[in-house]
C-alpha positions in Angstrom: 235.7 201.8 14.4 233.0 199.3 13.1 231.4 197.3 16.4 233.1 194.1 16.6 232.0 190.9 15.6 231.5 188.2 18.1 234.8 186.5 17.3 236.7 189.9 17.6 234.9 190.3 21.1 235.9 187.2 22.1 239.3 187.6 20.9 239.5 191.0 23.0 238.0 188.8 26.0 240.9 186.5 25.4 243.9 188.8 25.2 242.1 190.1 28.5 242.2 186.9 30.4 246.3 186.4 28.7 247.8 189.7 29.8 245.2 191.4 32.0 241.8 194.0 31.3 244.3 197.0 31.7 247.1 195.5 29.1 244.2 196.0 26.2 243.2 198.6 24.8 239.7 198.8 22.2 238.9 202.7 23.0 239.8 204.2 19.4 241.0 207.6 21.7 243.3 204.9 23.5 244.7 203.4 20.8 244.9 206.1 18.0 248.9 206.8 19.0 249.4 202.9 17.9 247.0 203.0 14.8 248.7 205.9 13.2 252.4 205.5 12.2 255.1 208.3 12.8 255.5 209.8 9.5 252.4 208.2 7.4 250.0 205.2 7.6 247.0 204.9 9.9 244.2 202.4 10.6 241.5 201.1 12.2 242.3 197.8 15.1 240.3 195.9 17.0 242.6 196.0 20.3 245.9 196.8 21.1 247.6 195.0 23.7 250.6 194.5 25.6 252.5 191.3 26.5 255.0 191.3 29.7 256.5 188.7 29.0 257.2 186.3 26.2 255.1 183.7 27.2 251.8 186.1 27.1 253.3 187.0 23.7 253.2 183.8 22.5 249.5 182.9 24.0 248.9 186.4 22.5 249.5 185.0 19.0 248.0 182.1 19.5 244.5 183.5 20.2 245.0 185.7 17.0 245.7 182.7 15.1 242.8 180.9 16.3 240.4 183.8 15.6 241.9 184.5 11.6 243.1 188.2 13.0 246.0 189.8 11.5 249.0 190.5 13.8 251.1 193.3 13.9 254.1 193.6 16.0 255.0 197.1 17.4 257.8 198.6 19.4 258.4 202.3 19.9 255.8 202.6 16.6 258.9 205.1 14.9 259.7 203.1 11.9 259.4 205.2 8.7 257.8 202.0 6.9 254.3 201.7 7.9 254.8 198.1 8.8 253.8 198.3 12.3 250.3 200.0 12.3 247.4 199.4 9.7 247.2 201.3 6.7 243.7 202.2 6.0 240.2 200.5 7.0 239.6 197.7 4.2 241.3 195.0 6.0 239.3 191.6 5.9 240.0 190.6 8.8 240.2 192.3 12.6 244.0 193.4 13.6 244.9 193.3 17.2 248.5 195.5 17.1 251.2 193.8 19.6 252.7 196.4 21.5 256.3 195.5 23.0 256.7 198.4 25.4 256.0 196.6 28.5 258.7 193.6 27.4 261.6 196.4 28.4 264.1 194.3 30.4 267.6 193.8 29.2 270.1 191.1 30.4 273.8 191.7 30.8 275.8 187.9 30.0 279.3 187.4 30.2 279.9 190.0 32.6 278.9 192.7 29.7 280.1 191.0 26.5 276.8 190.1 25.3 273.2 191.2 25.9 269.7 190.3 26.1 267.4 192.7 25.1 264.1 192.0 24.9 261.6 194.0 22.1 260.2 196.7 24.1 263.7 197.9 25.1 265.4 201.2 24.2 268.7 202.4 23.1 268.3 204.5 26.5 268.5 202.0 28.5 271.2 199.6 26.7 273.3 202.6 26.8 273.0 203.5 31.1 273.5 199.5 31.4 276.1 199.6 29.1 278.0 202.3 30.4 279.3 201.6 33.8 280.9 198.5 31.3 282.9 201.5 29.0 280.5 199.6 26.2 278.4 201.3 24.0 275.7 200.6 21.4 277.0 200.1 17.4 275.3 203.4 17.1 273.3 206.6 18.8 271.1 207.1 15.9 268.9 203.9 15.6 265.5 203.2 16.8 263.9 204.4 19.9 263.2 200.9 21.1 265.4 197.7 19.9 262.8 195.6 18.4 264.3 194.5 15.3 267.7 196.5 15.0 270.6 194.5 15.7 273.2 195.7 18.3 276.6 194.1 18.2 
């Protein structure tokens, strides 16, 4: 990857001081799993980091905003459309890729009849919280993390 400029340095400084040094990755070794998509697409990005909890998500975009980087939001990174890792180098701008993996928790309400699941969870997990409830999941064949599927 190209050496960053000084507002993508100081956007990796910022998503350091938001989430933590360890939470942000720049090493292209590091962050090659999360540039590349599962079955096509890959890219160069500045960082990749990882929120734990919403509100470092939200101060997360809100440095990316303020440095003109583009934003993309990743769960499991298993999607079959390229729209969660860059595709190609001839971007004109830096992208920092969001990784929701850490955000894992999920929230029974209603004693069971509804649930919070935040991005980074997985079908795994609403299915062994869901089970003691004789509930399952609309399905066993969706995504390996929740992200944007919906579960009724």
């Amino acid at each position: 990857m190209n050496t960053p400029s000084s507002t993508g340095s100081r956007l990796v400084s910022d998503l350091g001081r938001i989430v933590g040094r360890t939470h942000v990755l720049t090493d292209p070794q590091k962050t090659e799993r999360y540039r590349k998509g599962f079955r096509s697409g890959e890219g160069e990005a500045l960082a990749v980091v990882f929120p734990g909890s919403l509100l470092e998500q939200w101060r997360i975009l809100q440095a990316c905003v303020a440095a003109d980087a583009i934003v993309l939001m990743q769960a499991a990174n298993t999607g079959l459309t390229e729209g969660s890792t860059p595709d190609g180098n001839d971007y004109d701008r830096d992208i920092v890729i969001v990784s929701t993996r850490r955000m894992d928790k999920i929230q029974l309400l209603d004693e069971g009849k509804q649930v919070l699941a935040f991005p980074g969870s997985t079908l795994y997990q609403l299915e062994k919280i869901l089970k003691p409830l004789g509930r399952e999941p609309h399905s066993v064949i969706g995504s390996s993390c929740i992200g944007r599927s919906e579960e009724r």
